[in-house]
C-alpha positions, -999 to +999 in steps of 0.1 A: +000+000+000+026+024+007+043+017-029+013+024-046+008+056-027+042+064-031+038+059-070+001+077-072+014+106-052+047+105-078+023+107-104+002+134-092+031+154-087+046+147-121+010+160-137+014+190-113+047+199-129+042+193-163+010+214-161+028+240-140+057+242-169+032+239-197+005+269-185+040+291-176+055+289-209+022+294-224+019+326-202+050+338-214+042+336-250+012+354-248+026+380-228+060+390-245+046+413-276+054+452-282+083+476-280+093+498-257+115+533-266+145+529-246+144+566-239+116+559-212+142+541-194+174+565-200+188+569-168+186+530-154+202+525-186+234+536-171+233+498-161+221+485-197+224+450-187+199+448-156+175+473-174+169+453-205+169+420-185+136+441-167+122+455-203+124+424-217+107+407-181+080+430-185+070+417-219+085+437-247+101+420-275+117+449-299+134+478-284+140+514-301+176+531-286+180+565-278+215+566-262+239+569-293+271+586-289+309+585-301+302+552-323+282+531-289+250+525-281+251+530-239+287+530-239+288+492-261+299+491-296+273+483-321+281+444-322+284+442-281+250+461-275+232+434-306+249+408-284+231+419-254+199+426-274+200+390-288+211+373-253+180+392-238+156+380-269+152+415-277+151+432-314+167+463-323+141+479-344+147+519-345+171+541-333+166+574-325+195+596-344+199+635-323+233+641-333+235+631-376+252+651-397+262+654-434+294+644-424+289+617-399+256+600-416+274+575-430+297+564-401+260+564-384+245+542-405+271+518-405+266+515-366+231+514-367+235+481-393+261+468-372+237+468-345+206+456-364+185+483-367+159+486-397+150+523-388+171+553-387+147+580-367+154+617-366+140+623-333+137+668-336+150+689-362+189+678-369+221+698-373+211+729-346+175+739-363+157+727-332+151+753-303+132+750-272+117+783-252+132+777-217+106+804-205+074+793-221+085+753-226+078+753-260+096+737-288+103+750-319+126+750-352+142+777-371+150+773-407+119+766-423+098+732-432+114+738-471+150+737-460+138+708-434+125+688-458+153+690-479+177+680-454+156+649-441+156+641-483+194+640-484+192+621-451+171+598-464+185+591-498+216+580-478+199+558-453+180+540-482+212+532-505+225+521-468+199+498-467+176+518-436+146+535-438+146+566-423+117+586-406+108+617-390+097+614-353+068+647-341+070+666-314+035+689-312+051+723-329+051+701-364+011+706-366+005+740-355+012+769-388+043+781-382+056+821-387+044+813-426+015+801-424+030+764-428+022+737-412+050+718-411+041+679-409+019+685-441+050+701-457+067+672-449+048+651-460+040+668-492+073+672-503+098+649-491+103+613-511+080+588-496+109+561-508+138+579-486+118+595-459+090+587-444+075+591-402+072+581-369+040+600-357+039+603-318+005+601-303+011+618-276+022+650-292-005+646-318-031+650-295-010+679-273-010+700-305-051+690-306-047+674-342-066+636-351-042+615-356-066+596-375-070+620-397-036+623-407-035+583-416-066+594-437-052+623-460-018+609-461-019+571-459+006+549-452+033+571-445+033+565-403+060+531-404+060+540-363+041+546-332+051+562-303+024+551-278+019+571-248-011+585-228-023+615-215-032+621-184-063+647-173-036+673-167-021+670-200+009+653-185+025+618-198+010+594-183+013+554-187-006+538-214-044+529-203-040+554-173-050+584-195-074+598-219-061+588-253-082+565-274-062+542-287-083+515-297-102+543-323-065+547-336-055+512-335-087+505-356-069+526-382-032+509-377-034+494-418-041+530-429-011+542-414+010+521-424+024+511-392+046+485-385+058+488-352+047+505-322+066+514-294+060+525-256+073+556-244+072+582-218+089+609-216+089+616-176+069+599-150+052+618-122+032+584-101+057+559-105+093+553-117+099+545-152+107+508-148+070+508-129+052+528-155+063+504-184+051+476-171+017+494-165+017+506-201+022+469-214-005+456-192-026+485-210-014+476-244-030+441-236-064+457-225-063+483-256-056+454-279-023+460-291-005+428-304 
């Protein structure tokens, strides 16, 4: 009798773990989706190991840098930063690009490859045209959206024949008219080359500026590659996805218009939790929203 109870309780046991292994990895599957814009996390990623072992624990699979400078990604060369990417299951998808130049573009490029980026993001106007109103906190860009868009074409014909894509990340002062009358996204995206430069339209900043982004997808489809998800909260701060006043889910209904292909998490401060809190709140809301 006590064999047999010794074997049935083996058994159970056995079941127990199997089950327990099964339902976990199965969790785990369902749960990793998404990408997170590494800028949310900037200052843990002082320590870029631990912080992308916690982005990819809560749930992200693809990753978009924003910490690029003197040929290193957060102080690793390109190959030692894909080799931490890759060890973490993480994909380098985008790379936000501050500092390019006409004369260092190319040496840019080659890193971003070298790292496995697709994307090569202008994140504000490039090469000194972007300006921000200590006083006022507004941001703003001198130069014109003509001599803009011809810089992001020259950009751009150089990232495609170096086998990127390039895009144009907004900030809110792109959709208001500017000193001409312009407004600045549309000249944008009227005039530069949709096969060299194309955008990654910030939601956020969309809505701050009190423009649809919808709307956008609808007069000039197919031109948005990239999200930058982030919420809104009642005071018009940033705020972690689902914890705002954004509706995504009308916007996500119009992802194909867009052209979007990948969609990433960020927030630019936090004000109710730290950021390596508020990104796992903002994946748990990209579940709930439906984001896949």
């Amino acid at each position: 009798m006590k064999i047999k109870s010794i074997v049935a309780v083996c058994a159970m046991l056995a079941m127990t773990l199997f089950s327990f292994k099964a339902t976990d990895k199965e969790v785990q599957s369902d749960k990793r989706f998404g990408g997170l814009a590494l800028y949310t996390v900037r200052d843990a990623m002082k320590d870029a190991r631990a912080t992308l072992e916690k982005v990819a624990q809560a749930g992200y699979v693809n990753v978009e840098s924003a910490g690029y400078n003197n040929g290193k990604f957060y102080n690793l060369s390109p190959a030692d930063f894909k080799s931490l990417l890759d060890e973490m299951k993480l994909t380098p998808i985008s790379a936000h690009q501050g500092t390019v130049t006409f004369e260092n573009i190319d040496q840019q490029i080659a890193d971003l490859k070298a790292a496995g980026f697709k994307y090569f993001v202008i994140p504000v106007p490039p090469m000194g045209l972007f300006t921000f109103d200590n006083v006022n906190k507004r941001m703003a860009m001198k130069g014109g959206a003509k001599n803009l868009a011809e810089i992001l074409d020259k950009l751009g014909e150089k990232c495609t024949a170096g086998g990127l894509q390039l895009l144009y990340h907004n900030h809110d002062f792109e959709f208001r008219k500017d000193a001409e009358g312009i407004v600045p996204i549309e000249y944008l995206l009227e005039h530069c080359n949709p096969k060299n430069v194309n955008f990654q339209m910030d939601l956020y900043w969309v809505t701050k500026a009190e423009a649809d982004p919808v709307d956008y997808f609808k007069r000039y489809p197919g031109r948005f590659k990239i999200w930058h998800v982030k919420d809104m909260d009642d005071q018009g701060r940033f705020a972690p996805v689902g914890n705002g006043k954004i509706d995504f889910k009308r916007i996500l209904d119009n992802k194909k218009l867009s052209g979007m292909q990948y969609y990433f998490v960020e927030q630019d401060a936090c004000f109710n939790e730290t950021a390596l809190e508020a990104i796992v709140i903002s994946h748990k809301g990209l579940e709930k929203i439906g984001f896949k």
